[in-house]
BADREN-968815 format. One record per residue (C-alpha): residue number from 1; chain; x, y, z. Coordinates in Angstrom, 3 decimals. Layout:
N
+-----+------+----------+----------+----------+
| pos | unit |        u |        v |        w |
+-----+------+----------+----------+----------+
| NUM |    A |        X |        Y |        Z |
...
+-----+------+----------+----------+----------+
This chain:
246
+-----+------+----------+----------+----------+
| pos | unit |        u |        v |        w |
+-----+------+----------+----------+----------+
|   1 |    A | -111.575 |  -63.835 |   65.280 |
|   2 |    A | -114.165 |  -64.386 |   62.943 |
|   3 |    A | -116.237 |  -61.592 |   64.273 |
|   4 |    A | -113.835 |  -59.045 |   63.667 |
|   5 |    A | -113.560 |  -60.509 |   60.088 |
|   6 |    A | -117.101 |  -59.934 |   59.649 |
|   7 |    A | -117.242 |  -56.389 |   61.303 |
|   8 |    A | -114.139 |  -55.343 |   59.155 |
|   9 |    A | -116.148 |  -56.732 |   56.207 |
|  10 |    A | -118.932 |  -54.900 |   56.937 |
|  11 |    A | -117.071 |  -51.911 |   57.585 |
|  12 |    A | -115.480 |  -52.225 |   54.303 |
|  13 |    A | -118.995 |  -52.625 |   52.425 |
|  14 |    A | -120.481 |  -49.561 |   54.142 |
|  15 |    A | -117.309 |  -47.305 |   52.899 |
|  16 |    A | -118.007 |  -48.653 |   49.256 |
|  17 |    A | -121.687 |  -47.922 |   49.512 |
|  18 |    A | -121.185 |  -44.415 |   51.052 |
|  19 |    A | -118.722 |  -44.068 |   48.201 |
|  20 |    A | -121.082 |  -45.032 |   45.835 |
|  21 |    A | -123.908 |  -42.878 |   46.856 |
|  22 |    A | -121.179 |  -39.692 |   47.001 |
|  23 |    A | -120.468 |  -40.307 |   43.557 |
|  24 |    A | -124.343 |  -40.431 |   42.683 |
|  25 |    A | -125.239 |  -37.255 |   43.699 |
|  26 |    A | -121.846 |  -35.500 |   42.482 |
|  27 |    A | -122.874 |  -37.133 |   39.475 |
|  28 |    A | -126.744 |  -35.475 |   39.616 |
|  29 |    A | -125.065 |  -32.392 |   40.417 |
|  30 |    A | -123.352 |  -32.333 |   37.579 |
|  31 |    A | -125.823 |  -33.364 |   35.489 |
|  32 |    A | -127.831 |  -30.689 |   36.630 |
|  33 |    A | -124.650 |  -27.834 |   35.894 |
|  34 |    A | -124.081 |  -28.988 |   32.629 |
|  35 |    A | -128.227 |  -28.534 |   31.544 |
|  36 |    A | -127.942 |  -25.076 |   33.251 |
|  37 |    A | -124.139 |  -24.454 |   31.630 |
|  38 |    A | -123.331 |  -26.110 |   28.630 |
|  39 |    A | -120.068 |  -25.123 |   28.510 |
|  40 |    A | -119.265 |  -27.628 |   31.686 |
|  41 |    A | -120.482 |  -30.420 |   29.168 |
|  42 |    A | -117.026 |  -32.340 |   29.164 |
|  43 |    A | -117.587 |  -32.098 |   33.027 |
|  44 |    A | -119.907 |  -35.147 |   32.835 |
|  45 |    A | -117.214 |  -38.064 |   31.624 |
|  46 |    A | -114.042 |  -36.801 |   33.758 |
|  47 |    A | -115.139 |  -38.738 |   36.853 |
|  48 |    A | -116.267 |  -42.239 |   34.767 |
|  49 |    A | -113.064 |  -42.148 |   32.645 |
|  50 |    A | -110.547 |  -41.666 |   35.360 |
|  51 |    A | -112.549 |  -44.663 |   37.239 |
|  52 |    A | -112.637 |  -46.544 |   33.826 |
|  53 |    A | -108.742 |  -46.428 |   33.829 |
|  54 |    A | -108.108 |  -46.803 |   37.701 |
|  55 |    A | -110.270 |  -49.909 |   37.711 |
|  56 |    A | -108.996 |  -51.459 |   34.620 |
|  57 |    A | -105.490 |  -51.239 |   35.865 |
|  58 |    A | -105.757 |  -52.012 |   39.250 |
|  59 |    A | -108.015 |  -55.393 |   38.869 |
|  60 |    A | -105.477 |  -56.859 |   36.218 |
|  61 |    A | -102.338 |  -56.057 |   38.685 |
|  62 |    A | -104.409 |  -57.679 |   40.854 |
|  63 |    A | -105.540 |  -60.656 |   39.220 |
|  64 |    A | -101.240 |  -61.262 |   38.146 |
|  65 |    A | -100.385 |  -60.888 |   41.878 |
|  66 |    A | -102.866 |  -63.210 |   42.900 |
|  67 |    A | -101.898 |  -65.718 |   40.176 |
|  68 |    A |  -98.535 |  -65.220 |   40.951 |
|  69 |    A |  -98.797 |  -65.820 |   44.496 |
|  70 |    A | -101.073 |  -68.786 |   44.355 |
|  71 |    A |  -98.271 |  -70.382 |   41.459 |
|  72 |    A |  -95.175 |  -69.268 |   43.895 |
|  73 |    A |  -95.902 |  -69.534 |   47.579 |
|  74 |    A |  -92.615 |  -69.795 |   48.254 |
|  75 |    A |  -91.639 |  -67.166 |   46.335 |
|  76 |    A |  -89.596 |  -69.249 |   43.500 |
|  77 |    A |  -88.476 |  -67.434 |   40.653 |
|  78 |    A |  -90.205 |  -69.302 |   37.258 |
|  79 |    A |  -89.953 |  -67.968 |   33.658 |
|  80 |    A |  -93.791 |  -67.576 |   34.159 |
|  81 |    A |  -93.462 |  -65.373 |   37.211 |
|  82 |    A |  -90.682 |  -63.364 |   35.538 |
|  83 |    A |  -92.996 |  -62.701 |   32.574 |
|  84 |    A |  -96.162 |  -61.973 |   34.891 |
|  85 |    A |  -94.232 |  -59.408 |   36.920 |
|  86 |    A |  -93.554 |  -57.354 |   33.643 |
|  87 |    A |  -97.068 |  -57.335 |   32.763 |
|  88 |    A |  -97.879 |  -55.935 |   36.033 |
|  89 |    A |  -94.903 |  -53.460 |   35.673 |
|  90 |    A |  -96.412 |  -52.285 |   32.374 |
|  91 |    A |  -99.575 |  -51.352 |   33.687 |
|  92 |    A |  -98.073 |  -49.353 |   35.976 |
|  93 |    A |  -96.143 |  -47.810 |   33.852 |
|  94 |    A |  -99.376 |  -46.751 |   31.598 |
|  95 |    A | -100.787 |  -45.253 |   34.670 |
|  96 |    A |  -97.924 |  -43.047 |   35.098 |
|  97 |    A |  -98.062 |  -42.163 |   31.554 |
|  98 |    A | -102.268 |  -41.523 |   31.083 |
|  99 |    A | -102.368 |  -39.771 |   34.508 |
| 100 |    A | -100.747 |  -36.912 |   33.881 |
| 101 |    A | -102.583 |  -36.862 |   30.294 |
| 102 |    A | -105.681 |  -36.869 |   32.599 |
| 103 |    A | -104.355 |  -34.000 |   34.234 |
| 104 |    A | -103.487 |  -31.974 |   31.272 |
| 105 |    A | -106.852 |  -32.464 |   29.902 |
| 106 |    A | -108.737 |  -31.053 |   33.150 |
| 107 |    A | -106.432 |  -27.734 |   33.011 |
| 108 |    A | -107.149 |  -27.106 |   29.657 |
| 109 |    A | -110.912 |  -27.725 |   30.453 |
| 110 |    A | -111.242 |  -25.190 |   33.419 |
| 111 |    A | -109.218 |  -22.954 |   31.277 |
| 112 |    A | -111.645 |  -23.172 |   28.595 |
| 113 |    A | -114.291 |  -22.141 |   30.944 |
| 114 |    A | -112.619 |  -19.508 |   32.446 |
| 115 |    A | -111.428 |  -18.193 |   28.514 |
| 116 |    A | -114.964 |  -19.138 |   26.544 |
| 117 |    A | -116.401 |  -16.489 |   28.082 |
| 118 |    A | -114.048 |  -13.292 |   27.375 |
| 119 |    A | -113.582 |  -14.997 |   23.522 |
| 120 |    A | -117.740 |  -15.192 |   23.409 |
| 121 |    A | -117.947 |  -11.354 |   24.083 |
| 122 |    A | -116.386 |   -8.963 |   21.425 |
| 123 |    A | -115.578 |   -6.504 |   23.658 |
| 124 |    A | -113.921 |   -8.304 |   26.118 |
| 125 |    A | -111.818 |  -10.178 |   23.908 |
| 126 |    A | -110.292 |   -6.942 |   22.248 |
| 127 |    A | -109.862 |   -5.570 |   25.847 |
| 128 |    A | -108.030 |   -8.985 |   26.516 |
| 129 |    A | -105.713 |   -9.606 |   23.711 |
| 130 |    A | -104.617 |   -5.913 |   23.847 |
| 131 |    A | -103.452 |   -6.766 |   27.612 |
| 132 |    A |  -99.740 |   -6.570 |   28.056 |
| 133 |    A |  -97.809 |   -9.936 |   28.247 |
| 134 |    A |  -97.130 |  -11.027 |   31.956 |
| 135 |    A |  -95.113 |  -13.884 |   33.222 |
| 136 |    A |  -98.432 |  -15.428 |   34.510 |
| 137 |    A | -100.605 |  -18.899 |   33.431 |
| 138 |    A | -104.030 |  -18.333 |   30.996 |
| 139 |    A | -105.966 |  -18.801 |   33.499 |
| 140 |    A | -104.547 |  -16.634 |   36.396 |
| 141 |    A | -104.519 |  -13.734 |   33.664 |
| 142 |    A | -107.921 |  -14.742 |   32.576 |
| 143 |    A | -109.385 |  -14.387 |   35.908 |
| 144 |    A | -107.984 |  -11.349 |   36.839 |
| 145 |    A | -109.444 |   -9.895 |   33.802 |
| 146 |    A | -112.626 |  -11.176 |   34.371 |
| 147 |    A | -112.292 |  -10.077 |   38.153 |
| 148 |    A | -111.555 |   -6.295 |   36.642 |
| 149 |    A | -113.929 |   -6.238 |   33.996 |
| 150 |    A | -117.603 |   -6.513 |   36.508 |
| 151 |    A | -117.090 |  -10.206 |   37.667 |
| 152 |    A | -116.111 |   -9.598 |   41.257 |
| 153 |    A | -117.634 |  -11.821 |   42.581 |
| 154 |    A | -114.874 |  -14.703 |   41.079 |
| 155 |    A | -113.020 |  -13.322 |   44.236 |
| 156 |    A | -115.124 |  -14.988 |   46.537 |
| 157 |    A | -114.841 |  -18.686 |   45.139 |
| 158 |    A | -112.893 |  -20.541 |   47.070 |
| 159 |    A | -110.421 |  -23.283 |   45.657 |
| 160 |    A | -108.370 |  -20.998 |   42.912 |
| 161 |    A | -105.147 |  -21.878 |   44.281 |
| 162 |    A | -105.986 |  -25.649 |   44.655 |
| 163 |    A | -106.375 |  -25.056 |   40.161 |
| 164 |    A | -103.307 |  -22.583 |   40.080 |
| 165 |    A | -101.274 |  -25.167 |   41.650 |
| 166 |    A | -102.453 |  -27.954 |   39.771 |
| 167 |    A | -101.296 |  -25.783 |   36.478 |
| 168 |    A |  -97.907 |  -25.590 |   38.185 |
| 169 |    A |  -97.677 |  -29.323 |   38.028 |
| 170 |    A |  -99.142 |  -29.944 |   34.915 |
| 171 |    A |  -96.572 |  -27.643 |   33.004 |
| 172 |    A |  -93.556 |  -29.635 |   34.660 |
| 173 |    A |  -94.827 |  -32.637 |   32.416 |
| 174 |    A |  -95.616 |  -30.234 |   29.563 |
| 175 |    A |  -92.781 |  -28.580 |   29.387 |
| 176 |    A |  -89.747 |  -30.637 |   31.559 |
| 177 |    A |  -90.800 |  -34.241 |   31.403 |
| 178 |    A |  -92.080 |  -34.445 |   34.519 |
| 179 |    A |  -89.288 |  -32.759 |   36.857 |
| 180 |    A |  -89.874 |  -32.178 |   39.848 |
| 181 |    A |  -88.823 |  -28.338 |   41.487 |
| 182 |    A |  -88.195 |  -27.018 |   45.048 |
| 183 |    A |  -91.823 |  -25.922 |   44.897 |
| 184 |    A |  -93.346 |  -28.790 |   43.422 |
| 185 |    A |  -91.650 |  -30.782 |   45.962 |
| 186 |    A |  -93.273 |  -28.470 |   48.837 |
| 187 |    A |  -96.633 |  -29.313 |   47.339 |
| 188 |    A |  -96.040 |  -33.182 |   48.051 |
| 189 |    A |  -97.917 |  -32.686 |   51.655 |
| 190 |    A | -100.969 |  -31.219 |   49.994 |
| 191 |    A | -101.412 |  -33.627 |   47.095 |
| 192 |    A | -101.090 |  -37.336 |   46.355 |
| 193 |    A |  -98.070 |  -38.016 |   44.384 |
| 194 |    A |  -94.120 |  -38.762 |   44.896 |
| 195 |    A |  -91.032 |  -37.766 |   43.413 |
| 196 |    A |  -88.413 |  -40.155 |   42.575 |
| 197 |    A |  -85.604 |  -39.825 |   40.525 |
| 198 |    A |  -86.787 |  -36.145 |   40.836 |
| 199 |    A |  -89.792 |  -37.039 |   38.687 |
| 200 |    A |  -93.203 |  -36.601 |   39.420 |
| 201 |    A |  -95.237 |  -39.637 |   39.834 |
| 202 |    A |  -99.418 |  -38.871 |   40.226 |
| 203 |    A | -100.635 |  -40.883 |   43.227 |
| 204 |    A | -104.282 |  -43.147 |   42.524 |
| 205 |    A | -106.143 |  -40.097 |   43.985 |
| 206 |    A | -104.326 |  -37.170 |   42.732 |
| 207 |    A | -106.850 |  -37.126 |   39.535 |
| 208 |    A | -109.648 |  -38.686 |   41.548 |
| 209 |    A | -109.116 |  -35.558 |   44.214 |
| 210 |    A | -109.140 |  -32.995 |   41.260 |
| 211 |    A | -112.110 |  -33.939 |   39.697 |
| 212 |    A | -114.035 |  -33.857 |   42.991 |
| 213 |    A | -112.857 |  -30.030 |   43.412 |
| 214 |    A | -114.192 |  -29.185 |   39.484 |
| 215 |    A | -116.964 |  -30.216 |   39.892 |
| 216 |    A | -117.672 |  -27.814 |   42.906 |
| 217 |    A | -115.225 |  -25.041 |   41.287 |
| 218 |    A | -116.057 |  -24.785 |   37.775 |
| 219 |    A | -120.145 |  -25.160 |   38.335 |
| 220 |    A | -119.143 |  -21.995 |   41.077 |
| 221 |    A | -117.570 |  -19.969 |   38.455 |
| 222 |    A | -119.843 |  -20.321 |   35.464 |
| 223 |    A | -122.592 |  -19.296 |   37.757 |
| 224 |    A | -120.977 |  -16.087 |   37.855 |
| 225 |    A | -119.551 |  -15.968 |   34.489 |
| 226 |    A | -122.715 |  -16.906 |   32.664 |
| 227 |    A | -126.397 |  -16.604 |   31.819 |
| 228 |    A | -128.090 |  -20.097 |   33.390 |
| 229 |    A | -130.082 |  -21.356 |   30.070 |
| 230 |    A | -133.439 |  -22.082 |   30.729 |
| 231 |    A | -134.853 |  -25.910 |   30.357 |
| 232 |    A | -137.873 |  -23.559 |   28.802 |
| 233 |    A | -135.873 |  -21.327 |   26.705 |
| 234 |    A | -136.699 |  -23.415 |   23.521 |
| 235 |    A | -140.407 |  -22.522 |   23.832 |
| 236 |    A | -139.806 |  -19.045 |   24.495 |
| 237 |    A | -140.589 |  -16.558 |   21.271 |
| 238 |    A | -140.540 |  -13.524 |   23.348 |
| 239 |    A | -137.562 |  -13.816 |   26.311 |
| 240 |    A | -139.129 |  -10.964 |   27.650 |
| 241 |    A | -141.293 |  -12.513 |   29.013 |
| 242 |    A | -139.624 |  -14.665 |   31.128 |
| 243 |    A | -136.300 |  -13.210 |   30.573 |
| 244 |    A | -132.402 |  -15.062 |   30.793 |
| 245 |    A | -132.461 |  -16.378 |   34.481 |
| 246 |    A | -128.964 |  -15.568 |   36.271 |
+-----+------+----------+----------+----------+
């Protein structure tokens, strides 16, 4: 019995260390993106803050459960308990409340991104705001424009309907507290979070999951979208030279 404790131990270890090293070179990646793309800077905290949070939250439930248990073995209801078990309710309940804030911020920083770039040109931002008015998101309409205005290549990127639908979602909290719709409620099977009550309620990984996918998507798109800046640039005095690397 003891052996299988040990080799379930270990087993747990190695997933935390494999974990750990996944993060470190997402995080290198990104590093690298956001010295290339400054635009992707906010890219950088997304993953630390959401583990910030996460962690916070889950090791005080924790440490209350495990007080609890250790005071009430037998499950008797104490005064103490009954205050201990609201604590742990209330930091659930500020995990339902900052996740979807979480989630709001990440839409309106791919959209940023994907807008940025037609608001940094002139021309493209007269040809944009003279579009007419469709029933679609910002960012759909922003990249079909850019998709019809040279940038074709946006087309090949996979992982655009992973962000539409995540836009779905968000503007159920944005705009109808959090109620849940037929189509939301198809999305359950792709995406970790529950409806009860017919609200939505973000699952641990749901902003965990999203961030992973940015930081492949957005690094993807402002490849295409924009001129890479050069570590060297500031030493240029003639970018002929060398010229704005693509």
């Amino acid at each position: 019995m003891e052996k299988i404790y040990n080799i379930c131990n270990l087993e747990k270890k190695v997933g935390i260390l494999m974990k750990d090293i996944n993060e470190i070179v997402a995080s290198l990646r990104v590093h690298g993106a956001v010295e290339s793309y400054p635009r992707l800077q906010g890219l950088q905290y997304f993953r630390r803050l959401n583990d910030f949070i996460e962690n916070t939250c889950n090791e005080n439930i924790e440490e209350i459960n495990d007080r609890n248990n250790s005071r009430n073995k037998e499950g008797e209801i104490t005064p103490q308990r009954l205050l201990e078990l609201n604590e742990g309710k209330k930091y659930k309940s500020f995990q339902n409340f900052i996740r979807p804030s979480l989630l709001i911020t990440l839409c309106s920083f791919i959209e940023d991104v994907f807008t940025n770039r037609i608001n940094s040109d002139k021309e493209l931002k007269k040809k944009f705001n003279n579009l007419p008015k469709e029933k679609i998101g910002c960012i759909n309409k922003a990249n079909n424009f850019l998709v019809n205005n040279g940038f074709v290549e946006l087309n090949n990127i996979e992982g655009i309907t992973y962000v539409y639908e995540m836009y779905l979602i968000r503007n159920r909290f944005v705009h109808n507290k959090g109620e849940a719709t037929k189509k939301i409620k198809e999305m359950q099977k792709k995406y970790d979070f529950t409806i009860e009550k017919n609200k939505i309620l973000l699952g641990e990984k749901f902003i965990e999951n999203y961030i992973a996918h940015l930081e492949k998507f957005a690094v993807e798109v402002a490849k295409i979208i924009y001129v890479k800046k050069s570590r060297f640039s500031k030493f240029q005095k003639d970018k002929s030279y060398i010229g704005d690397i693509k």
